[in-house]
C-alpha angles and dihedrals in degrees: 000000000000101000107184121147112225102183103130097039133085119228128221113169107225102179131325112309101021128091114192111222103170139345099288100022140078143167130230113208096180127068108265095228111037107022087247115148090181085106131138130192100259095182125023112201127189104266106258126178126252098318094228100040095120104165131209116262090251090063097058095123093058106116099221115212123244127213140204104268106188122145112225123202115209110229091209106056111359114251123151115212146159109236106190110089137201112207102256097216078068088051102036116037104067095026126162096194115112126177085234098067096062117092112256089352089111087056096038088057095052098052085039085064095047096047087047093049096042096056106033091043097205118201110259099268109027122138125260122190133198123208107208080002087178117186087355092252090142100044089050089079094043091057099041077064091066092256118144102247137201127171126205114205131155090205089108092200101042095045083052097052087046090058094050094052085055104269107117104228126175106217084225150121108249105240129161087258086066094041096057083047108050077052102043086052102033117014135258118321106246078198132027113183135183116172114187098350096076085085093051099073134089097186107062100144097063084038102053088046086061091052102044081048094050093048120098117240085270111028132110139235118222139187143158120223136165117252129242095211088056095042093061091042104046083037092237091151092144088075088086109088129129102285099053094072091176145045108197132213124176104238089064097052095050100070087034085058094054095049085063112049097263134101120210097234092180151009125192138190119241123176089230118116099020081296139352147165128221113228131199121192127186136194111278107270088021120152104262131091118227114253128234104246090078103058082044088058098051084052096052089041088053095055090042087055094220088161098061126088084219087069092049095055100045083053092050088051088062096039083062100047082052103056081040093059095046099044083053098051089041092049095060093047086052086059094047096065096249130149121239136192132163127241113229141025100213128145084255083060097077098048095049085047102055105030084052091043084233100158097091089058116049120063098211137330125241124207128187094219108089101214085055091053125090091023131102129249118253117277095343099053101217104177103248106217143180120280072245103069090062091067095046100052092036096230123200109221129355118199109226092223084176087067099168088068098056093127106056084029088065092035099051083047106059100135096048086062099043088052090065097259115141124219118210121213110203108186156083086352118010114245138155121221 
């Protein structure tokens, strides 16, 4: 079934399953989750390069490569999943991303705490663990809680500011070797979380086994994620990109769950990513009952069809009016003689970008996030500038490419707007503010 050309690449077996191409990219011919390889490409996107390498100015002249981006559906279990990696010591080690630096993240943390706290109940003292625990926004209100806290983050720089704040961070990979160690040394974890970083990683199998090995007899495992059911809904398509590995659905990770000792005992709806659920896993013959919204979910997923090919091409019908749509009204305003930038250097942005061909068309993209500011975007190398910037050079129409902040976009852009400038909202309906 899996039907991938593989003329261009070199290709260098590394173990079953996983075919090298290059240096820093391989490609996974089997389903992450169940060993399938009755897989087919359910979504096909325009190759793009790393979605964060943004590069400094001075290295304007750095041809950035680009990599297959296609979204396969399993046809055994269900699993959606991108199976071309980049080898996450070239995306993680030297990373720019911080929690801080997404809109609301910092807020939703907190309450996420709380929430976690307040039901689980874990004992004063008890160890949490966070799994790409980044700039240590999450373990702050555990341990405000009074929770002993630990954080576990490749991004050699940011683990080592967190540190430094007072949130103990290894500037690691978490691998079974670390998590016989952190037990061994400290105990087992009442509460493992990896939000947004579950769907990072290729190998979940080995990573899940850590984990199930690093919990104590009672203690949970949770992590945020966005949804595919959601994704396909809301059209935030541009949320595939190489490091999100996986789009998770509920019915797939329960039987994954199950191969590996552990049972899925929840999963919860939170508004983050364009839409996500919050999922909680026990060992298997934990403590806990399962609650009913999962049985509730597999209902809804089954009805939604989010397992079926038939779905994804219907989706991929309406990405494509959509970029249709946009390069049409862009085009005309090119003619026009208007001037045209993009709000917003995420990790999406490349993706929307690229998969729009969007590159002819924008002069350059702003961001409010400093670290993200005086660099070029990946592979096009679009200057990233200052909100500012759109006030000084006047300039005509800006298209808003992180489209799920529209709201405190336009709020914290008033003058832009009263100067006579236009924002462009691109999804999910086209409109021009």
């Amino acid at each position: 079934m899996l039907n991938r050309r593989f003329s261009g690449f070199s290709q260098t077996l590394l173990k079953p399953g996983m075919v090298e191409m290059s240096t820093t990219h391989y490609f996974r011919d089997t389903c992450r989750l169940c060993g399938s390889r009755n897989l087919e490409i359910a979504l096909h996107y325009v190759p793009t390069p790393p979605a964060d390498a943004y590069v400094p100015i001075e290295a304007a002249d750095l041809v950035q490569e680009v990599f297959p981006l296609d979204l396969y559906l399993c046809h055994d279990c269900g699993f959606s999943q991108v199976s071309d990696v980049i080898r996450a010591d070239s995306i993680y080690v030297d990373y720019i991303y911080e929690t801080k630096s997404s809109l609301g993240l910092v807020d939703h943390f907190k309450r996420y705490a709380d929430a976690v706290v307040d039901q689980y109940s874990p004992p004063p003292g008890a160890l949490v663990i966070d799994l790409g625990s980044n700039d240590g926004t999450l373990l702050r209100f555990f341990k405000e809680r009074g929770l002993n806290v630990l954080g576990i983050d490749p991004a050699r720089d940011i683990a080592l500011e967190a540190t430094k704040a007072g949130l103990e961070t290894l500037p690691d990979f978490f691998t079974s070797e670390l998590s016989h160690r952190i037990r061994s040394e400290r105990g087992p974890a009442a509460i493992i979380t990896a939000n947004n970083i579950y769907a990072n990683v290729d190998k979940l199998g080995d990573f899940t086994d850590s984990i199930r090995d690093l919990l104590a007899a009672d203690g949970v495992f949770i992590f945020e994620s966005y949804y595919l059911s959601d994704l396909i809904k809301n059209m935030v398509f541009d949320f595939i990109y190489h490091e999100h590995l996986s789009s998770f659905s509920v019915k797939p990770l329960v039987g994954f769950f199950q191969r590996h000792g552990m049972e899925l005992i929840d999963a919860q709806r939170v508004p983050t990513k364009g839409g996500s659920l919050r999922y909680t896993a026990q060992l298997a013959g934990g403590p806990r009952p399962v609650s009913p919204r999962v049985a509730e979910l597999l209902i809804e997923e089954e009805r939604d069809a989010i397992s079926r090919i038939e779905t994804f091409k219907a989706f991929s019908t309406r990405i494509e009016a959509a970029k249709q749509e946009l390069r049409a009204m862009l085009t005309t305003l090119k003619q026009e003689g208007k001037t045209i930038a993009g709000y917003g250097a995420a990790a999406t942005t490349t993706t929307l970008i690229y998969h729009f061909g969007l590159g002819d068309f924008l002069s350059y993209l702003v961001d409010e996030y400093s670290r993200k500011q005086n660099v070029l975007s990946p592979g096009l190398h679009l200057p990233v500038l200052s909100p500012q910037t759109l006030i000084d050079r006047k300039t005509d129409y800006v298209v808003i490419i992180a489209w799920r902040y529209v709201q405190p976009i336009v709020d914290k852009n008033r003058a832009y707007l009263d100067q006579g400038g236009r924002f462009i909202v691109p999804l999910p309906k086209l409109e021009i503010i």
